[in-house]
N, C-alpha and C positions, 0 to 999 in steps of 0.2 A: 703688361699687355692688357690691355682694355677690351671689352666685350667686344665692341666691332672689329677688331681683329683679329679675335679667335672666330668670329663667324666665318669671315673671309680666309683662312685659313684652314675651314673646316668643309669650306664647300670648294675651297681647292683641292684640295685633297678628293673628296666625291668624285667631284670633274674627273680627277685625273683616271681614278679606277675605273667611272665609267667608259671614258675615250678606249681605257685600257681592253676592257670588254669587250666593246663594240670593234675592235682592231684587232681580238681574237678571234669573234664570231666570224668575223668576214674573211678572214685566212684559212677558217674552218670550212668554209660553203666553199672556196675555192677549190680546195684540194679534196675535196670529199666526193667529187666522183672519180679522184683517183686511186681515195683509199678506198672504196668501195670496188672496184674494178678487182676480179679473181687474180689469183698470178698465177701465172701457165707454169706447166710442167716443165717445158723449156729452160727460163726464166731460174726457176730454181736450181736445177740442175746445175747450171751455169758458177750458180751465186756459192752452190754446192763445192764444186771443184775450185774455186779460185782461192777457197779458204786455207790459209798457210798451215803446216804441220806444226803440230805443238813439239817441242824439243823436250825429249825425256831427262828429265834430272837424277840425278843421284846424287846420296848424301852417306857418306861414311857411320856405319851402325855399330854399336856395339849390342851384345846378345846378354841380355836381363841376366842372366847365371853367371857372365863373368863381373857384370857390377858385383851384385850379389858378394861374391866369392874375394871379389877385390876390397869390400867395403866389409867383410867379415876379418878379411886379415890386416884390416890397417887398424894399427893397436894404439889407442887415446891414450891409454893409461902407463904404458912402458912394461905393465908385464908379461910375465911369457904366456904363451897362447894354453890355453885349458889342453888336455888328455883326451886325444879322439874317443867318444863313446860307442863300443862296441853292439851291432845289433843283434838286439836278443833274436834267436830263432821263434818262429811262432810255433806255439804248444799245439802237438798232433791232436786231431778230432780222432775221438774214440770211434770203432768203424761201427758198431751197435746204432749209433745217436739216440736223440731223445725218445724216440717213439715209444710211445705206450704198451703193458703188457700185451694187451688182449688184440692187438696187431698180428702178435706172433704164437699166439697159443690161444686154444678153445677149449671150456672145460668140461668133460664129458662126464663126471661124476666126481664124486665125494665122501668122504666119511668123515665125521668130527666128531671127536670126544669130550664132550666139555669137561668129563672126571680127568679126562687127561689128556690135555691138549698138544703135549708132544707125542700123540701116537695118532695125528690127522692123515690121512692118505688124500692124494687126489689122481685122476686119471685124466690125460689132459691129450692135445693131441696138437700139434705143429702147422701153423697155417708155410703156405709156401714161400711166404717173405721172410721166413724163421733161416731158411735153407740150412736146416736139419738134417744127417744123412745116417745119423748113429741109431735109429730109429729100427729095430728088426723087427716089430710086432706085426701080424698078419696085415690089421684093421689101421696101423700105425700110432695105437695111443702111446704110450707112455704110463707109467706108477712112478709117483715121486709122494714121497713123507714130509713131515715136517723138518727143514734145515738142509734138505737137498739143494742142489742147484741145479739148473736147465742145462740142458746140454749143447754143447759148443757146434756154434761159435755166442749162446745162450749164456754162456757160464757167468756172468755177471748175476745175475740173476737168482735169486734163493726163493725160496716157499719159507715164509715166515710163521705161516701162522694159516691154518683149516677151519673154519665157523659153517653153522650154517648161512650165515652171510655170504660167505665165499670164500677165493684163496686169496689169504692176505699176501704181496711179494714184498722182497729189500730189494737193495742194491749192493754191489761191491762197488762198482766203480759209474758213477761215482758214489763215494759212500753216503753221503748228506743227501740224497735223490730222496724225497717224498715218497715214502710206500703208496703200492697200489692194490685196491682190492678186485677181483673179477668176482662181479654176483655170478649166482648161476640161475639159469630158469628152473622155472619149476617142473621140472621134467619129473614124471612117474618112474617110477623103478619098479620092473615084474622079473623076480629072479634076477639071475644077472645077467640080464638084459637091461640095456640103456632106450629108452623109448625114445626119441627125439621127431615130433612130430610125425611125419610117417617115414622115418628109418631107422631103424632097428640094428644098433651096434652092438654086436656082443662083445664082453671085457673080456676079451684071452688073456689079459697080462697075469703072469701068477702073481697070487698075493692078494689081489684086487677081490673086496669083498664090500658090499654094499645093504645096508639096512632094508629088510624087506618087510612086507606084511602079506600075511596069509585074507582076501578081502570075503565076508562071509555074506549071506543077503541079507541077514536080520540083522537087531541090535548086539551087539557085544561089548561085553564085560570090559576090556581094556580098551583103550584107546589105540588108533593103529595110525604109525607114521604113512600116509600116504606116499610123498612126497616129501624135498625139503623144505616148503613152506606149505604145505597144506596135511592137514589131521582129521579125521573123522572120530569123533569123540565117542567113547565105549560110556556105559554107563552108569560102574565104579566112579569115573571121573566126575560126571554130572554131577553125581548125590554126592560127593563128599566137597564140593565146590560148593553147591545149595548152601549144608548144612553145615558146614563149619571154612567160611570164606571167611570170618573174623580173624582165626587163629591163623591160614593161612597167610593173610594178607600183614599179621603180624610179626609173625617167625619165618615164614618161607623168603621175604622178598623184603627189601628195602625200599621206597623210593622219594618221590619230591615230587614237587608241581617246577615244570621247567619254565624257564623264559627264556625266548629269542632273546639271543644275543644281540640285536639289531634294533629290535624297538623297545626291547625292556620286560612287554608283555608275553603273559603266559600261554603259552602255545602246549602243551601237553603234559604227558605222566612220566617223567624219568624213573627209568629202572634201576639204582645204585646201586643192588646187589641181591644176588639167588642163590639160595642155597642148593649147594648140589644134590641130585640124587631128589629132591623135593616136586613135588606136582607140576608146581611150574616151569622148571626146569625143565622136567619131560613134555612138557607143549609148548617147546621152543621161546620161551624169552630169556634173553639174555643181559647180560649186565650192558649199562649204558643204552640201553635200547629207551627212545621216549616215542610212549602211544600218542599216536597224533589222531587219532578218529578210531569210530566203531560204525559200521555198515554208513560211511557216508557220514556219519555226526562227530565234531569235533568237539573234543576230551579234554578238556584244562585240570581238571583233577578229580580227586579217586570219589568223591562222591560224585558228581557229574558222572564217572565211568557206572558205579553200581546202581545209579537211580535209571540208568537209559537200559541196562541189561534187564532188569527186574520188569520194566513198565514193556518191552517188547520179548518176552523172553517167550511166549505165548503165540506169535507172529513169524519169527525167523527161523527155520531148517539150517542157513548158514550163517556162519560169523566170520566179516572182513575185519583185520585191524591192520591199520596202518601202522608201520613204526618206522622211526629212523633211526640209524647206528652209525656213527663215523662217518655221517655225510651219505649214505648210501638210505636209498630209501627202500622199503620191501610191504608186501604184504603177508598176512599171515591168511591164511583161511582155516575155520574151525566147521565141520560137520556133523551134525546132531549124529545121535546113532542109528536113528531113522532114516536118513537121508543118504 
């Protein structure tokens, strides 16, 4: 095919699409005030009704569970079908559940013995989710020792362990439960009376006996347990802490520069070990306790501890220290004997 007849070929072809065009345009202009024209209500209606019923079909089904069921026992292999498996029953929830001690008990005082710590008391008393009914005491507390258990429907539950910290619990059931401790505030003790902000609980329970101190205006000789975290320092204590904190900080107590477990770094003064009956033992620090600050300043080790008490010893009436024990965090407060 030679160039003059692909042209002539090519502009036939033009032609024709255009004629094509132009023979749609004109069919278009014809009819288009008719498709432009509204359709009446009428009109539809009409076109509505004339429209034939669709004929409902049906198709024979089978139900998913019997393929299932069919295609479970049709056997590939020729041997015999496996031993139906028996359904285990599901294991009863204990009716206690997980809920935490201090849900269901409030702790209204304390005694601990660090010389001997199975003779801790604590006096506690049943919040109304306990639904406790064994309860005869006037005020409703309760006295439980160390190794008791709570009372039913409670009885899962023991007293582990009495600190000033607080009461350590176990479990029975279940027996691997994580112990819990309940801190306690730092509530005052006047006689035995429990001061709890402004209500005044007296211990009726017998047996129930609480560490007290006689509070005088001036300075005094011994040091007087306030409270379980707070002390007002006698001034026996003072002078022999001055003048021989060497020896003590030798023989009385053991300890380390701790480090977070998390970034490696030294975070406080771990307490490895107090001798009982010894000074410090009597103003409250206990084994495992790590000082994490004094009045607000934090304490990476025991010089840092002795260089900050020395440089403001001059300035402070009170002493805060922070300490943590088993996750539990507390303060301790120290009172001059002036103060």
């Amino acid at each position: 095919m030679n160039t003059a007849q692909i042209k002539l070929l090519t502009w036939s072809v033009a032609g024709a699409l255009g004629c094509s065009l132009v023979a749609y345009i004109a069919v278009f202009l014809r009819q288009r005030e008719e498709v432009m024209t509204p359709v009446s209500t009428e009109r539809m209606r009409k076109v509505l009704e004339n429209v034939p019923e669709i004929e409902q079909r049906t198709e024979n089904t089978v139900a998913l569970k019997q393929v299932q069921k069919g295609l479970q026992r049709f056997d590939w292999s020729g041997k015999p079908p496996p031993e139906p498996v028996a359904e285990q029953p599901e294991a009863p929830v204990a009716a206690h559940g997980p809920d935490p001690v201090d849900k269901f008990v409030k702790i209204r005082g304390l005694k601990a013995d660090a010389d001997q710590p199975e003779l801790g008391e604590v006096v506690l008393k049943y919040s109304a989710d306990a639904r406790v009914t064994a309860v005869t005491s006037d005020n409703g507390t309760v006295l439980k020792i160390v190794g008791d258990l709570l009372d039913p429907p409670l009885n899962y539950i023991r007293v582990a362990a009495v600190t000033d910290l607080g009461v350590e619990f176990s479990f029975t059931d279940p027996p691997d439960r994580k112990h819990e401790i309940l801190p306690v505030n730092d509530y005052p003790l006047v006689g035995y009376l429990l001061v709890d902000g402004d209500n005044i609980v007296p211990v009726s329970v017998p047996g129930a006996r609480f560490p007290t101190a006689a509070r005088g205006n001036g300075p005094t000789l011994e040091t007087e347990r306030i409270s379980p975290n707070r002390y007002r320092l006698g001034t026996n204590a003072v002078n022999e802490f001055e003048q021989n904190y060497s020896d003590i900080l030798s023989t009385d107590v053991a300890y380390k520069r701790h480090r977070d477990p998390k970034t490696g770094r030294y975070d406080g003064i771990e307490v490895t070990s107090v001798k009982q009956g010894s000074i410090v033992a009597q103003h409250g620090i206990q084994n495992g306790d790590v000082i994490k600050s004094i009045n607000g300043t934090a304490v990476n080790s025991e010089s840092e501890a002795i260089q900050f008490v020395k440089a403001h010893k001059d300035e402070y009436d009170t002493w805060e220290v922070v300490i943590e024990n088993k996750g539990q965090s507390r303060t301790m407060t120290y009172n001059s004997p002036q103060h």
